[in-house]
C-alpha positions in Angstrom: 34.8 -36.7 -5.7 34.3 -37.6 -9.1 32.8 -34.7 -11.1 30.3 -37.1 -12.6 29.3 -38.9 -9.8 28.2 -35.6 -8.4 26.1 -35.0 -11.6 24.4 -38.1 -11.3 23.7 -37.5 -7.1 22.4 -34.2 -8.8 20.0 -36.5 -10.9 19.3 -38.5 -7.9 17.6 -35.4 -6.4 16.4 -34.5 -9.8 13.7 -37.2 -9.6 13.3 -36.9 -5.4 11.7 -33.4 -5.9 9.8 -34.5 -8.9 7.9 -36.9 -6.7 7.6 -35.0 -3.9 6.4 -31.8 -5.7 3.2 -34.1 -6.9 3.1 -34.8 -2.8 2.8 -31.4 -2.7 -0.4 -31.1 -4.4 0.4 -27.9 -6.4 2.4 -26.0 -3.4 -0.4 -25.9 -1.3 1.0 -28.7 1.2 3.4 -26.4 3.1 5.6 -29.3 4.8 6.0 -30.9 1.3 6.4 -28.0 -0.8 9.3 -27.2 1.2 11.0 -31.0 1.3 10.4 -29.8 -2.7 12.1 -27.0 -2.4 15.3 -28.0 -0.6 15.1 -31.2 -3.4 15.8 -28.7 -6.1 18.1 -26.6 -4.0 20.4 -29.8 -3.7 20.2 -30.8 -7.3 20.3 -27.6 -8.6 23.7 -27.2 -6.5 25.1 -31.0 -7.3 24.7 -29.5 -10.8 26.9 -26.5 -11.1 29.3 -28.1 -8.6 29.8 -31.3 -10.8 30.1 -28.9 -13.6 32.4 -26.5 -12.3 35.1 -29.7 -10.5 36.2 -31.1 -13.9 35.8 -30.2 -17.6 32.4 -31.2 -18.5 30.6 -29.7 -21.3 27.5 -28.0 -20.7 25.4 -30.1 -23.1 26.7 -33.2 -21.5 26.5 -32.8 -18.0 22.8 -31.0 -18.1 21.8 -34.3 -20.8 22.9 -36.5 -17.8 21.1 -34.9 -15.4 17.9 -34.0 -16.9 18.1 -38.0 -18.2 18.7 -39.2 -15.0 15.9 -37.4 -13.7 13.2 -37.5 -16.1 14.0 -41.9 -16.0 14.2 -41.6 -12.4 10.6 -39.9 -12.4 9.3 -42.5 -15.2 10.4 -45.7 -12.6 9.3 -43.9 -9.5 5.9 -42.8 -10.8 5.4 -46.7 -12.7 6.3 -47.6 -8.5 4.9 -45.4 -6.3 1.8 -44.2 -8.4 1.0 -47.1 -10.4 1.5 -45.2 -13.7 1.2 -47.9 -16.6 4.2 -49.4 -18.1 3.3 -49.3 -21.7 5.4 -50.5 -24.4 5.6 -46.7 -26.1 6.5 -45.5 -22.6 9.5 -48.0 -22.7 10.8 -47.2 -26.4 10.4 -43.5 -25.3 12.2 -44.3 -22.0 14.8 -46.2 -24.0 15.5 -43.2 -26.9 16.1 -41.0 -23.9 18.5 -43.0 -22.3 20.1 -43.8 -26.4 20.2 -39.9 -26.4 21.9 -39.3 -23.6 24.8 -42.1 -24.5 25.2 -39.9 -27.7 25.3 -36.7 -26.3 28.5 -38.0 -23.9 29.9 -39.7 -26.8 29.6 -37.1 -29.5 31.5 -34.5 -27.5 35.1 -34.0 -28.1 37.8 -33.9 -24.8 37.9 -30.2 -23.3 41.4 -29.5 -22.8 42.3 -27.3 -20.1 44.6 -24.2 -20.5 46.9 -25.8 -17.7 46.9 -29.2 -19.9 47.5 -27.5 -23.4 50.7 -25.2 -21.7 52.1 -28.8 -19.9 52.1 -30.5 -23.5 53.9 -27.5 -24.8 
């Protein structure tokens, strides 16, 4: 599987225990805290092993999948918990999504040792 598409499933279960760790009013609902729990576990895991399948720099894959989650938390909590779409909240929202586009595009290729020693 695509390294990045694991990333962004990463992301995905980023914002999942985001919500449901505010269903888990502060750890004290046991069944919820858990579902939390395995949440992180998941993403936490989808991260290193999107990381550690192709040659993703640190600073770009964790931008991604912070981004990912912390957008995915902004829509879900606007849905689910009728947080107010404000305009600030959208230019904020927006410079988030304009940083993470710059942190991909900034980065120079990583070159593996196998790739430089083929080219030699």
């Amino acid at each position: 599987m695509n390294p990045w598409l694991i990333i962004i499933l990463g992301g995905v279960f980023e914002t999942c225990w985001a919500i449901t760790m505010k269903i888990s009013e502060g750890f004290t609902n046991i069944i919820w805290t858990l579902i939390t729990l395995g949440f992180m576990a998941c993403s936490i895991w989808l991260l290193n092993r999107g990381m550690n399948s192709g040659n993703i720099p640190i600073g770009s894959g964790y931008s991604v999948w912070v981004g990912i989650g912390a957008i995915g938390s902004i829509i879900l909590g606007i849905i689910i918990y009728k947080e107010p779409l404000t305009p600030l909240r959208i230019i904020f929202a927006t410079v988030i999504i304009i940083g993470i586009i710059g942190v991909e595009m900034s980065h120079k290729p990583i070159i593996s040792e196998n790739e430089t020693t083929k080219k030699q």
